[in-house]
PDB file with one MODEL, atoms N, CA, C and O in Angstrom:
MODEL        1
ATOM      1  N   UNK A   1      77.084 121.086 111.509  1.00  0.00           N
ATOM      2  CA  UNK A   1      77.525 119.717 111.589  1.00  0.00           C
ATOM      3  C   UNK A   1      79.050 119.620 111.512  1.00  0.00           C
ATOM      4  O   UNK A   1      79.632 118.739 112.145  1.00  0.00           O
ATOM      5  N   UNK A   2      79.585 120.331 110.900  1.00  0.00           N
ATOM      6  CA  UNK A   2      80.940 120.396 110.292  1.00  0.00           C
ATOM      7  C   UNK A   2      81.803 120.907 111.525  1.00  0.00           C
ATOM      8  O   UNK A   2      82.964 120.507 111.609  1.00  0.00           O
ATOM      9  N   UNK A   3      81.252 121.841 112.563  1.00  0.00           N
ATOM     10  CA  UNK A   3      81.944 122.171 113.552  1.00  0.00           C
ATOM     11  C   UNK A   3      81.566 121.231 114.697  1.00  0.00           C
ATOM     12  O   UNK A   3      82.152 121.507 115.744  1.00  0.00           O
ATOM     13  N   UNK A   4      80.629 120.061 114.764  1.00  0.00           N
ATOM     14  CA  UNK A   4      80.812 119.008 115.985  1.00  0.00           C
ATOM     15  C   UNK A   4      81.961 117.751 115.496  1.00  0.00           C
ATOM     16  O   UNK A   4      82.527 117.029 116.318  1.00  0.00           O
ATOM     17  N   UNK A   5      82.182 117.656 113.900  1.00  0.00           N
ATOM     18  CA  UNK A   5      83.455 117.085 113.538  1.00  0.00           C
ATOM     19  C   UNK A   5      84.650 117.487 114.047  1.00  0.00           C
ATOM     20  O   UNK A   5      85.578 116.795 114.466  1.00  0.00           O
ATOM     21  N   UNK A   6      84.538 118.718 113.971  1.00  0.00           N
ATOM     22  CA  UNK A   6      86.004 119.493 113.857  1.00  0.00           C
ATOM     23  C   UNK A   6      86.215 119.854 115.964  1.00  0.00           C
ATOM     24  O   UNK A   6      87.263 120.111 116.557  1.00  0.00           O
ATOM     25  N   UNK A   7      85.345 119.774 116.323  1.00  0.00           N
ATOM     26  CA  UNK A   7      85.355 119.271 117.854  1.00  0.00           C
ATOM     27  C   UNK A   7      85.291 117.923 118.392  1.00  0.00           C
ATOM     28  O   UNK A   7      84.897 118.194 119.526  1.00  0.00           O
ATOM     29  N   UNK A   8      85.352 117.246 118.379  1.00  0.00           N
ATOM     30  CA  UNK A   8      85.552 115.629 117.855  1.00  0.00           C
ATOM     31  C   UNK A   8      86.797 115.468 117.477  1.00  0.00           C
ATOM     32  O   UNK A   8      87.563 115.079 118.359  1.00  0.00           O
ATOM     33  N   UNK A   9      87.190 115.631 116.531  1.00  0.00           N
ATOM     34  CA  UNK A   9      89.074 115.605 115.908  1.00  0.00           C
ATOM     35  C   UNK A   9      89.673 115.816 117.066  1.00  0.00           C
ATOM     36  O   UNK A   9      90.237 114.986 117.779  1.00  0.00           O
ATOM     37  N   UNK A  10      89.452 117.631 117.331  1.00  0.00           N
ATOM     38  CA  UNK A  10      90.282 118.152 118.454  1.00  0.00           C
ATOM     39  C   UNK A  10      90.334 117.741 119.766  1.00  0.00           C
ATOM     40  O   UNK A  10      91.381 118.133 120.281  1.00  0.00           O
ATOM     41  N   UNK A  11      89.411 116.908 120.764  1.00  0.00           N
ATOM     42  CA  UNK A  11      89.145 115.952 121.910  1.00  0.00           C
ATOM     43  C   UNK A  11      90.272 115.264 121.129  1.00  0.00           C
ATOM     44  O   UNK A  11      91.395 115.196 121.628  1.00  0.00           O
ATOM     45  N   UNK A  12      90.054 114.846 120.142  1.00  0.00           N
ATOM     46  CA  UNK A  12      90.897 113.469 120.102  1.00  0.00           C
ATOM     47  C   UNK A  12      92.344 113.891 120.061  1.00  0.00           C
ATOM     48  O   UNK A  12      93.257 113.213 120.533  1.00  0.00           O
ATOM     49  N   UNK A  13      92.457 114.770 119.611  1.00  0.00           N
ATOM     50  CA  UNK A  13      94.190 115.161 119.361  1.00  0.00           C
ATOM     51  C   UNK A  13      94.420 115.713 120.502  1.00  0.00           C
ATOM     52  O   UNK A  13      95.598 115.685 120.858  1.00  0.00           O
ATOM     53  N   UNK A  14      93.550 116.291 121.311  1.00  0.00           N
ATOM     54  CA  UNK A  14      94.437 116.514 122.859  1.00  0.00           C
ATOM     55  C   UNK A  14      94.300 115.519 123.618  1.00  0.00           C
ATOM     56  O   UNK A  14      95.167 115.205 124.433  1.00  0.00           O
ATOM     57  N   UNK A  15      92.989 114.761 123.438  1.00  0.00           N
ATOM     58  CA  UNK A  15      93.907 113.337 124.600  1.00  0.00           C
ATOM     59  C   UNK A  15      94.868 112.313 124.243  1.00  0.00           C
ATOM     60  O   UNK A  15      95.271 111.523 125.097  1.00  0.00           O
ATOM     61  N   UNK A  16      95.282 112.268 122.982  1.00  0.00           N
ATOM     62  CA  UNK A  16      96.358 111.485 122.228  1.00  0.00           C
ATOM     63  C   UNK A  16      97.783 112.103 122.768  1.00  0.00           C
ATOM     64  O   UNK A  16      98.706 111.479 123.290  1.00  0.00           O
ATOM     65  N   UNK A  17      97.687 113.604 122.472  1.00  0.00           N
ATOM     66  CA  UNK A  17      98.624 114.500 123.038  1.00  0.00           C
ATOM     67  C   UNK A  17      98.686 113.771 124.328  1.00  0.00           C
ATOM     68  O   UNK A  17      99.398 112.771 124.427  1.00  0.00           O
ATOM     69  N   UNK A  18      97.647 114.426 125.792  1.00  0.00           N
ATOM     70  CA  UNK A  18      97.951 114.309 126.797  1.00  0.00           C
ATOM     71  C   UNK A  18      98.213 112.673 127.198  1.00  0.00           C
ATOM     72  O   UNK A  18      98.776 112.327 128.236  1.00  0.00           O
ATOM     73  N   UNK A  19      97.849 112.024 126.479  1.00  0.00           N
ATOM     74  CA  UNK A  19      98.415 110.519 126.869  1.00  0.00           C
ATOM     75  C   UNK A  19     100.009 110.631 126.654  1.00  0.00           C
ATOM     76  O   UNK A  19     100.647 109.998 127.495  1.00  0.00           O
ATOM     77  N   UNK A  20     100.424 111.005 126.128  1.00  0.00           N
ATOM     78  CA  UNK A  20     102.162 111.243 125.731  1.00  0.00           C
ATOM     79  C   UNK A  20     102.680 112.275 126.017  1.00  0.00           C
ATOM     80  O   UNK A  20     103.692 112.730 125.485  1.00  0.00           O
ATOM     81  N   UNK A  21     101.830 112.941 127.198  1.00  0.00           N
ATOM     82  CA  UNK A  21     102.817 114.140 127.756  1.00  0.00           C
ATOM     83  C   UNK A  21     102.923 115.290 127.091  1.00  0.00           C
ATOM     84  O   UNK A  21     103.603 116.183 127.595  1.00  0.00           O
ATOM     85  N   UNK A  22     102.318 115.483 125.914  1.00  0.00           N
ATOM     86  CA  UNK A  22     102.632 116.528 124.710  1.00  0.00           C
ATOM     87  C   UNK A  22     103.930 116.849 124.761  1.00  0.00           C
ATOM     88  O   UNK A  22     104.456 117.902 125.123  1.00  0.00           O
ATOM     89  N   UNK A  23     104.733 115.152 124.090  1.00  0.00           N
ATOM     90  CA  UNK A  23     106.022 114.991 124.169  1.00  0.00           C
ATOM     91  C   UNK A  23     105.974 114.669 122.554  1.00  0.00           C
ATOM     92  O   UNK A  23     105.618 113.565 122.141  1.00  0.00           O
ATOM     93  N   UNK A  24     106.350 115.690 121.726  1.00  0.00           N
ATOM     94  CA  UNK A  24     106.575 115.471 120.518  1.00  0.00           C
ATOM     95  C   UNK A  24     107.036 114.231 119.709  1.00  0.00           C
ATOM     96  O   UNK A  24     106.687 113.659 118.677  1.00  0.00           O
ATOM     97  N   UNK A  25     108.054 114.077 120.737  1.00  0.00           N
ATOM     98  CA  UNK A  25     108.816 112.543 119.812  1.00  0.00           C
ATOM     99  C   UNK A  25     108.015 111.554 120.223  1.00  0.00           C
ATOM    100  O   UNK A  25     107.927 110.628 119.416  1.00  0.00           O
ATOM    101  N   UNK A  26     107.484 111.457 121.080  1.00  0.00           N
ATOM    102  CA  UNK A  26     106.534 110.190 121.736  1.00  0.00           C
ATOM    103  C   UNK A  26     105.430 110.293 121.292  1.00  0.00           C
ATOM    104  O   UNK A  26     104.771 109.276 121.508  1.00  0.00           O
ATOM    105  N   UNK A  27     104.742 111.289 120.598  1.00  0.00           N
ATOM    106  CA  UNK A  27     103.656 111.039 119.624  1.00  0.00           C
ATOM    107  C   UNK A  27     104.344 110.701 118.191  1.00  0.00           C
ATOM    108  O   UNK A  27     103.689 109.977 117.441  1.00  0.00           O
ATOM    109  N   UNK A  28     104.993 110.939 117.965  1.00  0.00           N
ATOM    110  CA  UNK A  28     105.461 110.623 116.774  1.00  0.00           C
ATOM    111  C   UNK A  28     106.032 109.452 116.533  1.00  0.00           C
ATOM    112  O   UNK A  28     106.154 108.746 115.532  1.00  0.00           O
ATOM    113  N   UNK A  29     106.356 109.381 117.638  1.00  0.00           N
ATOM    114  CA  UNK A  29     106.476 107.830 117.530  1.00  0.00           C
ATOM    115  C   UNK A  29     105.373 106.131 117.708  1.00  0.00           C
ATOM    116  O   UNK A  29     105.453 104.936 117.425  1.00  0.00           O
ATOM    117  N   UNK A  30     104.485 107.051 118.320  1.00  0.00           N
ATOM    118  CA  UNK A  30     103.356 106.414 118.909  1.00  0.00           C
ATOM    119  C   UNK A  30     102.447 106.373 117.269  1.00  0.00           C
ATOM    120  O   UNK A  30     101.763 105.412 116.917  1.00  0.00           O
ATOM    121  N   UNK A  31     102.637 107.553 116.502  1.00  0.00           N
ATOM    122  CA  UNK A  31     102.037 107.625 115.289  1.00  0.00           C
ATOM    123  C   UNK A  31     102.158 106.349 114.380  1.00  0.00           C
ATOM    124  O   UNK A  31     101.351 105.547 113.910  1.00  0.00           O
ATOM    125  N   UNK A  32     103.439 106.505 114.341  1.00  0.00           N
ATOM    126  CA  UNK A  32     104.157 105.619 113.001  1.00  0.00           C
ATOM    127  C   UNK A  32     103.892 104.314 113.280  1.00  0.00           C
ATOM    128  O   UNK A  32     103.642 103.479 112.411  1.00  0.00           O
ATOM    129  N   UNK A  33     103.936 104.073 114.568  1.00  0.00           N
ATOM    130  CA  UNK A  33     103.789 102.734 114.964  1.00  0.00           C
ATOM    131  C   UNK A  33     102.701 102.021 114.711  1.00  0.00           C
ATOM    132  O   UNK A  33     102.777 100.864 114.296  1.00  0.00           O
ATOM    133  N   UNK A  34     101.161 102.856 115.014  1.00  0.00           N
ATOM    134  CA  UNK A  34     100.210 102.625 115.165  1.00  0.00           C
ATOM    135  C   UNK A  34      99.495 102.647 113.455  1.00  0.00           C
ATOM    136  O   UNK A  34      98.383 102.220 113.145  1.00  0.00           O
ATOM    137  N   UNK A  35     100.430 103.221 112.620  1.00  0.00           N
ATOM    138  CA  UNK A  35      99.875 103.466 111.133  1.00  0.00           C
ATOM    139  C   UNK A  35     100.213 102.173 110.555  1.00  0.00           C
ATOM    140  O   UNK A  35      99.511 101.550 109.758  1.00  0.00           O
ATOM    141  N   UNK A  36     101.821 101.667 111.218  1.00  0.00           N
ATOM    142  CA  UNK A  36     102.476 100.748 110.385  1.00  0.00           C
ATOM    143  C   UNK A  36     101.733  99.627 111.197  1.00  0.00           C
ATOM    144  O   UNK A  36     102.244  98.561 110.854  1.00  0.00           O
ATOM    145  N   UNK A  37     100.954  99.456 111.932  1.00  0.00           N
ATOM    146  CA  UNK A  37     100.303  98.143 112.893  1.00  0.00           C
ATOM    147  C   UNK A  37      98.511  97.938 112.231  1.00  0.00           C
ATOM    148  O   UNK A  37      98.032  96.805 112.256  1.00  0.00           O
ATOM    149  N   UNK A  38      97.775  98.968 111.750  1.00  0.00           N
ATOM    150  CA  UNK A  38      96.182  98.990 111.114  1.00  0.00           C
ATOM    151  C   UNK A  38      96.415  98.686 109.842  1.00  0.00           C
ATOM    152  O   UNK A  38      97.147  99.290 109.058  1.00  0.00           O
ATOM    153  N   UNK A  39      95.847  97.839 109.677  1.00  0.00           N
ATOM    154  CA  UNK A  39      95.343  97.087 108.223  1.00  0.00           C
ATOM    155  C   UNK A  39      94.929  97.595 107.549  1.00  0.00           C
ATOM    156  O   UNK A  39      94.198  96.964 106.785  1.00  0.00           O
ATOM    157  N   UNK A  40      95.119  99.456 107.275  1.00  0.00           N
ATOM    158  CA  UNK A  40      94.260 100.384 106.617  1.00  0.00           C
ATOM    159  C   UNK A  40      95.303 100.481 105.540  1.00  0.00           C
ATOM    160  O   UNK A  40      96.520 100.321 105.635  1.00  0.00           O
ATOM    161  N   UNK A  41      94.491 100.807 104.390  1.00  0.00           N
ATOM    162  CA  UNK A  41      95.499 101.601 102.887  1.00  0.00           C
ATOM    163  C   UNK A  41      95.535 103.157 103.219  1.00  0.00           C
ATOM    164  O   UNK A  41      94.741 103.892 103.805  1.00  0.00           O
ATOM    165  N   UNK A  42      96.728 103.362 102.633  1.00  0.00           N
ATOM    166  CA  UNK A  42      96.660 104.745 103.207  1.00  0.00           C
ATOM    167  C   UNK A  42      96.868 105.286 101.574  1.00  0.00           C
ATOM    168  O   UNK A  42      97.516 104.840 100.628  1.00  0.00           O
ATOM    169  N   UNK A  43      96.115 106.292 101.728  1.00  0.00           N
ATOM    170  CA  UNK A  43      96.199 107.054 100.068  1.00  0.00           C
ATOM    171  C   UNK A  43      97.534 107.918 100.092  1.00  0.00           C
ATOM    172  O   UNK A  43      97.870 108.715 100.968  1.00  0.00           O
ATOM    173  N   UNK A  44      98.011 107.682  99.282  1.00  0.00           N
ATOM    174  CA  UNK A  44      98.864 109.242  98.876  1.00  0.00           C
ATOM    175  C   UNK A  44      98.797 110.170  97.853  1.00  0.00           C
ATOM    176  O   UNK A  44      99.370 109.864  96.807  1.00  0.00           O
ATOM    177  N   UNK A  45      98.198 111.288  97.919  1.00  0.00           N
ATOM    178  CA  UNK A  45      97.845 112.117  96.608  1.00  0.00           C
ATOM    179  C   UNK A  45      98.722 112.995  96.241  1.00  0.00           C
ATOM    180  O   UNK A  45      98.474 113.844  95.384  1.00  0.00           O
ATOM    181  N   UNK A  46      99.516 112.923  96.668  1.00  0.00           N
ATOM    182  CA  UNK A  46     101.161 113.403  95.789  1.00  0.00           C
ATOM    183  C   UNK A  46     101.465 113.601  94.876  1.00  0.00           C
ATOM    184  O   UNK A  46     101.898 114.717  94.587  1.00  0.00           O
ATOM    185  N   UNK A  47     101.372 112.499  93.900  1.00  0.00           N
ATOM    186  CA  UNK A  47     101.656 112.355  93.057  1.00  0.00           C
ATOM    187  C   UNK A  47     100.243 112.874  92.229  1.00  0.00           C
ATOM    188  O   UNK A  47     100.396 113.657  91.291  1.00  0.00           O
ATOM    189  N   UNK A  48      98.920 112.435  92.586  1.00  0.00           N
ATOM    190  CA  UNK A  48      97.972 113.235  91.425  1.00  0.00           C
ATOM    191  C   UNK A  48      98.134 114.452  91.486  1.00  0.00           C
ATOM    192  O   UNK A  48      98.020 114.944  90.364  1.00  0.00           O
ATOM    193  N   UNK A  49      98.419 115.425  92.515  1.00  0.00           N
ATOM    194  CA  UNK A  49      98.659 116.365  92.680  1.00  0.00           C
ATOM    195  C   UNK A  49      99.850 116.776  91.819  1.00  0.00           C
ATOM    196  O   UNK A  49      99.355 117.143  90.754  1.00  0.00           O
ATOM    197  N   UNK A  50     100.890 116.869  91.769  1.00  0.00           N
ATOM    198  CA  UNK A  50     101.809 117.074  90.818  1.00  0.00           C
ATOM    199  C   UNK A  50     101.684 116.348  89.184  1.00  0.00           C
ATOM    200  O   UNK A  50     102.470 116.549  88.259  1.00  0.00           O
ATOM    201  N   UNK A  51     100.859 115.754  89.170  1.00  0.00           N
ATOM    202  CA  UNK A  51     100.404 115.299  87.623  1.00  0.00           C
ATOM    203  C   UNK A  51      99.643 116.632  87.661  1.00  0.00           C
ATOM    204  O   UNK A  51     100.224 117.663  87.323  1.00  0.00           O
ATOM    205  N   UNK A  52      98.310 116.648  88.076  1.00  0.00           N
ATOM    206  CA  UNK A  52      97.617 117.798  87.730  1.00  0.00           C
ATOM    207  C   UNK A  52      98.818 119.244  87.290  1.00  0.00           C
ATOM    208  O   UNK A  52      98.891 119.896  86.249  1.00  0.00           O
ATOM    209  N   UNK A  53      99.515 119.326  88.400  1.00  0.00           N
ATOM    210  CA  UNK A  53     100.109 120.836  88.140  1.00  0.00           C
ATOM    211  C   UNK A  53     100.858 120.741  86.774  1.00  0.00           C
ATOM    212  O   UNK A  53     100.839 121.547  85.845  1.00  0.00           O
ATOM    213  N   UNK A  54     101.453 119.679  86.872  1.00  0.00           N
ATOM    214  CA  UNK A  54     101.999 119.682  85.239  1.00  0.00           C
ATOM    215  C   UNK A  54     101.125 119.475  84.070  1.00  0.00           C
ATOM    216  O   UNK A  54     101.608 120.006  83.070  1.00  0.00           O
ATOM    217  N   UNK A  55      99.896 118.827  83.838  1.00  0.00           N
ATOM    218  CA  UNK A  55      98.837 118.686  83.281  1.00  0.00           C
ATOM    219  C   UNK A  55      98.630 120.500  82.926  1.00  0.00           C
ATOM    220  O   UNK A  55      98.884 121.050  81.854  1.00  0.00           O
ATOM    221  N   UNK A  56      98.147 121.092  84.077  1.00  0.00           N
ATOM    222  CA  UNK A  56      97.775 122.656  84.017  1.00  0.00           C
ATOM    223  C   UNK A  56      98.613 123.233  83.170  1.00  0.00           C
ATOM    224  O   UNK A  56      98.348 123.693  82.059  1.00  0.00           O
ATOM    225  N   UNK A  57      99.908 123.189  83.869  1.00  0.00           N
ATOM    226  CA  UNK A  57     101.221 123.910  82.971  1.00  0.00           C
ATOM    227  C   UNK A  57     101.772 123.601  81.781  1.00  0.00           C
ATOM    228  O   UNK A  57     102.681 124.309  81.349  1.00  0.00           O
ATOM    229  N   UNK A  58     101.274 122.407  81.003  1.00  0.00           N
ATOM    230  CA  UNK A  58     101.444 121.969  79.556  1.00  0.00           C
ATOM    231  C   UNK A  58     100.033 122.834  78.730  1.00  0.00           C
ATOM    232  O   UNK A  58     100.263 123.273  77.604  1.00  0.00           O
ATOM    233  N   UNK A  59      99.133 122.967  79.113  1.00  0.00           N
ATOM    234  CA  UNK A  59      97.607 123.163  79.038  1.00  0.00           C
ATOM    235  C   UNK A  59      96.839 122.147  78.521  1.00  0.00           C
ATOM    236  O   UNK A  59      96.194 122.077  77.475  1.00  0.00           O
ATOM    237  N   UNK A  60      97.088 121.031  79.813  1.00  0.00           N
ATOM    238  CA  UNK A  60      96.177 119.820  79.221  1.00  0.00           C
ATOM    239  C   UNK A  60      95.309 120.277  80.612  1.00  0.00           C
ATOM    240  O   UNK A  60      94.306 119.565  80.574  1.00  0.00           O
ATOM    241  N   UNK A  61      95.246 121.013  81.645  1.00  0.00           N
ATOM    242  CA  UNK A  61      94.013 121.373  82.088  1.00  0.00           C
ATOM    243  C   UNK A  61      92.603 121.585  82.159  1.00  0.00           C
ATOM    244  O   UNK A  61      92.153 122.349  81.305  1.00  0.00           O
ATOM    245  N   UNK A  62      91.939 121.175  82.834  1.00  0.00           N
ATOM    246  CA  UNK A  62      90.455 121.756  82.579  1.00  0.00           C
ATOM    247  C   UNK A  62      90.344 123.242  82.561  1.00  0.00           C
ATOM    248  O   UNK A  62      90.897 124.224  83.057  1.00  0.00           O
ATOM    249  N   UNK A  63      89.461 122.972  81.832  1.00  0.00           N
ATOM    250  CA  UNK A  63      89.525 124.586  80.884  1.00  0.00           C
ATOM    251  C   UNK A  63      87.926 125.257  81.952  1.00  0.00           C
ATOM    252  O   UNK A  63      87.471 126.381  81.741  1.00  0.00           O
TER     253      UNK A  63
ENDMDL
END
């Protein structure tokens, strides 16, 4: 199942590509645009991520 996802993604990232020429800046720009235009929340785990590592490295880690 996990590899008709992961074929699925990839269709999608080469016709996104080939719509923009697999012109780097023109997807990237086409990106930002389209992130900053959907009404979606976007997570950022950054920051739990670097809590955890410092969490670990004090030894407030899960043991």
């Amino acid at each position: 199942m996990s590899d008709e996802i992961i074929k699925e993604l990839w269709q999608i990232k080469d016709s996104i590509a080939q719509e923009h020429g697999y012109d780097i800046e023109a997807l990237v720009t086409y990106l930002q645009t389209k992130k900053r235009s959907e009404d979606q929340q976007v997570v950022d785990l950054r920051a739990l991520k670097e809590t955890a590592g410092q969490d670990a490295s004090e030894g407030h880690g899960r043991v």
